[in-house]
Rosetta silent file (secondary structure, phi, psi, omega in degrees, C-alpha in Angstrom):
SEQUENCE: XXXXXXXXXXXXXXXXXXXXXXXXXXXXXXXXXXXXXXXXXXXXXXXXXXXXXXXXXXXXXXXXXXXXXXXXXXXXXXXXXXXXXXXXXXXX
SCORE:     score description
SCORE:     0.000 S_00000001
   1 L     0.000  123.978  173.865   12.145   -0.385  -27.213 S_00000001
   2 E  -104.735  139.026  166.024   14.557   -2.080  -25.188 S_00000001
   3 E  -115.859  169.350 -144.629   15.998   -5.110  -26.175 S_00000001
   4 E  -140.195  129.733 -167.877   16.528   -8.672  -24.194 S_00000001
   5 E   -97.151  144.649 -167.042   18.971  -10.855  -25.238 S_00000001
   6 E  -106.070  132.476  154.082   17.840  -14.496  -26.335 S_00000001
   7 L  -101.752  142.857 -158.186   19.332  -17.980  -26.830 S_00000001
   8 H   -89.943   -0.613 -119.281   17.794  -18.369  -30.399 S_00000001
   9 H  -126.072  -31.726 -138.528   18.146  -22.346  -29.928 S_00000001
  10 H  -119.820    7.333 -167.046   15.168  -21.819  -27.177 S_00000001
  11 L  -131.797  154.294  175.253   12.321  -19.309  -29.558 S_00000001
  12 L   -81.037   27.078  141.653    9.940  -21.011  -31.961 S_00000001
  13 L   -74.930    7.394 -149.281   12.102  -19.275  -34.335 S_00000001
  14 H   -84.468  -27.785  171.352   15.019  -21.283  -33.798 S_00000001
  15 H   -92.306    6.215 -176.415   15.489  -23.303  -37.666 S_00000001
  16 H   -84.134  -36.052 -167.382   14.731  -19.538  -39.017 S_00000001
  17 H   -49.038  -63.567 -160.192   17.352  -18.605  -36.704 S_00000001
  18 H  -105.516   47.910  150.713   20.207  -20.737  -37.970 S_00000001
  19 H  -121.733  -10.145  173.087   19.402  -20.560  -41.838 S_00000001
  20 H   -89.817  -21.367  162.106   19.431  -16.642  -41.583 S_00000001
  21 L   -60.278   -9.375 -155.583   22.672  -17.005  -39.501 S_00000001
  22 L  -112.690  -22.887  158.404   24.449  -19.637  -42.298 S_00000001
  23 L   -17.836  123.807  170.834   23.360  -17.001  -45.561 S_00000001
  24 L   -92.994   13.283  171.900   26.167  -15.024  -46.763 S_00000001
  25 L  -163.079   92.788  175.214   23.762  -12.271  -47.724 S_00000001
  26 L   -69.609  159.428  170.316   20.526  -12.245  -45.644 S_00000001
  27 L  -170.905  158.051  178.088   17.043  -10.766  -46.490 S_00000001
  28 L   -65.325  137.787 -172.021   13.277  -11.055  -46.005 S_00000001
  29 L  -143.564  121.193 -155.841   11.587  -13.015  -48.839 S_00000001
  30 L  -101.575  160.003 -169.491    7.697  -13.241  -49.210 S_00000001
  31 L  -125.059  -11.763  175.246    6.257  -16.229  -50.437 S_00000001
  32 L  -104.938  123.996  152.174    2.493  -15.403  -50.854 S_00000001
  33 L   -55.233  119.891 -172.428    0.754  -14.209  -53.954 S_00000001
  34 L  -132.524  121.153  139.012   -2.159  -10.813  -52.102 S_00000001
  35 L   -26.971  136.115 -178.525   -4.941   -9.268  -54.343 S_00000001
  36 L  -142.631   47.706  164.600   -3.857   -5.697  -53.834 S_00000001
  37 L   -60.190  -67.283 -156.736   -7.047   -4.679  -55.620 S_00000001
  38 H   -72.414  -53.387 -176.425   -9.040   -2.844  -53.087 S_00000001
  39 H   -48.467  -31.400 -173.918   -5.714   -0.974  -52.295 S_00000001
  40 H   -65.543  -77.024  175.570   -5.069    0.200  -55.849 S_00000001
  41 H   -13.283  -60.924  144.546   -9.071    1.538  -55.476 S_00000001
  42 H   -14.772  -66.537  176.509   -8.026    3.232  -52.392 S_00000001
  43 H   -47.533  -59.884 -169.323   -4.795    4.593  -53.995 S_00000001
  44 H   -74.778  -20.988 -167.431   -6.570    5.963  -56.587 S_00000001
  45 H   -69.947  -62.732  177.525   -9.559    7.181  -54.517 S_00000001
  46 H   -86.921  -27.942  165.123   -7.940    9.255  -51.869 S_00000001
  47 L    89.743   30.671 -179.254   -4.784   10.231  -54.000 S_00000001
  48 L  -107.839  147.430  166.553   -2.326    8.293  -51.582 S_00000001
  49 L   -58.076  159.784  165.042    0.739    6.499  -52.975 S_00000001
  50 L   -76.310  -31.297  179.298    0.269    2.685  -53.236 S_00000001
  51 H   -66.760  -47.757  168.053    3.781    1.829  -51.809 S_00000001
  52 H   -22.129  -54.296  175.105    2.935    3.886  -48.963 S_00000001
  53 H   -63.271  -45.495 -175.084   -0.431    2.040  -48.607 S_00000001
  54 H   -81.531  -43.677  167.575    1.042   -1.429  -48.801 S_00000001
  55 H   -35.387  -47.260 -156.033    3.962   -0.725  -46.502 S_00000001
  56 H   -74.538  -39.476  160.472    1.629    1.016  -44.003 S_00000001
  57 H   -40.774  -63.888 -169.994   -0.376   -3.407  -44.376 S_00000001
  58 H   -89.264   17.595  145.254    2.623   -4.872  -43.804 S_00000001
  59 H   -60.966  -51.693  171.293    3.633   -3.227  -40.867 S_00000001
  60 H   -51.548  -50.680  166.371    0.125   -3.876  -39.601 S_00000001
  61 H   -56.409  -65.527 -170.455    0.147   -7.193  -39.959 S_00000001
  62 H   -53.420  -25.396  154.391    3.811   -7.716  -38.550 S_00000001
  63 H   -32.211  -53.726 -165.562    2.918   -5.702  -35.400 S_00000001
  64 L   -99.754   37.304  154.098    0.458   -8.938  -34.824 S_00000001
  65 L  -135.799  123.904 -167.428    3.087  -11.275  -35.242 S_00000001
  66 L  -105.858   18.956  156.582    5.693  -11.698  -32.288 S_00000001
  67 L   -67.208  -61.689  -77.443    8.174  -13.961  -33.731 S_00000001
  68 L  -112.367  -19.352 -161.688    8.880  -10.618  -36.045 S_00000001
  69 L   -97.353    7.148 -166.449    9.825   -8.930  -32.815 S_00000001
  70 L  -105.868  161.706  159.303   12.825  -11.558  -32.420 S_00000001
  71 L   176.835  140.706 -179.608   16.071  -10.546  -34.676 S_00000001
  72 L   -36.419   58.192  160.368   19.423  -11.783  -35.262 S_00000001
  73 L   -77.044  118.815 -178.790   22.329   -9.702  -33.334 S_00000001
  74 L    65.457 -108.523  172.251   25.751  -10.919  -33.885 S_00000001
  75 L  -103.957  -20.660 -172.743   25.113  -14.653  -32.492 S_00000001
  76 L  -110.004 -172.267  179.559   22.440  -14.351  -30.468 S_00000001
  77 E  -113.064  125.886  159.468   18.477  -13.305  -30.642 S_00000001
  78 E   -96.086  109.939  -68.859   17.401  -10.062  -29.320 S_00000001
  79 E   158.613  102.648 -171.024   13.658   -9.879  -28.694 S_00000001
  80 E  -116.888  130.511 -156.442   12.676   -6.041  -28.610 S_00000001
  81 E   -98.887  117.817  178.621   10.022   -5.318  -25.934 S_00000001
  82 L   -88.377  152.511 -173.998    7.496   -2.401  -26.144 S_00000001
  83 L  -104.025  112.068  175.032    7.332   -0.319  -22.884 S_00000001
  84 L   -73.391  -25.825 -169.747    3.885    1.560  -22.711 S_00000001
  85 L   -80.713  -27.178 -155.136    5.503    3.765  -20.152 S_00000001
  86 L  -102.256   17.504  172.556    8.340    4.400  -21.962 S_00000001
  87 L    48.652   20.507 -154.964    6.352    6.170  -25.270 S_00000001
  88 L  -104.142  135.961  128.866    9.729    4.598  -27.455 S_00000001
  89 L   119.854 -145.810  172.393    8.660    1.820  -30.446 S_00000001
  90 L   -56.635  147.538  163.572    5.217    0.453  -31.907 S_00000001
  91 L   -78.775  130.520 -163.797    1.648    2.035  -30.983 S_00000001
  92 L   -84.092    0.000    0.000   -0.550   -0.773  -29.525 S_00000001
């Protein structure tokens, strides 16, 4: 993944931009209540941890979201770009 520098003022991420820039101690914060039901069922089924299981969702899902692919360096927004050729980052 290479990444391509952004004016953040100019991405539909742009009021996310400058309240994670004005924070003195940023971090990701989820706001939705998820039935994790089926997963526990899983968990228990197959003998896989559950954090394992829910990390390996919310990766999946954030792969299909491309603000997620925008982030904060220094002042500006980098926006990091998978290469198919170049075998580095997410699997499509």
């Amino acid at each position: 993944m290479k990444p391509k520098a952004m004016n953040p003022k100019e991405t539909t991420r742009s009021e996310a931009f400058e309240l994670w820039m004005s924070v003195p101690n940023p971090m990701v914060t989820f706001f939705k209540q998820i039935n994790v039901t089926n997963l526990v069922r899983i968990s228990k089924k197959y003998k896989l941890k559950f954090n394992m299981l829910l990390c390996w969702c919310i990766g999946k899902a954030a792969s299909e979201v491309k603000e997620l692919y925008i982030l904060p360096v220094h002042c500006l927004s980098s926006q990091f770009v998978h290469h198919p050729d170049s075998g580095e980052g997410l699997p499509q």
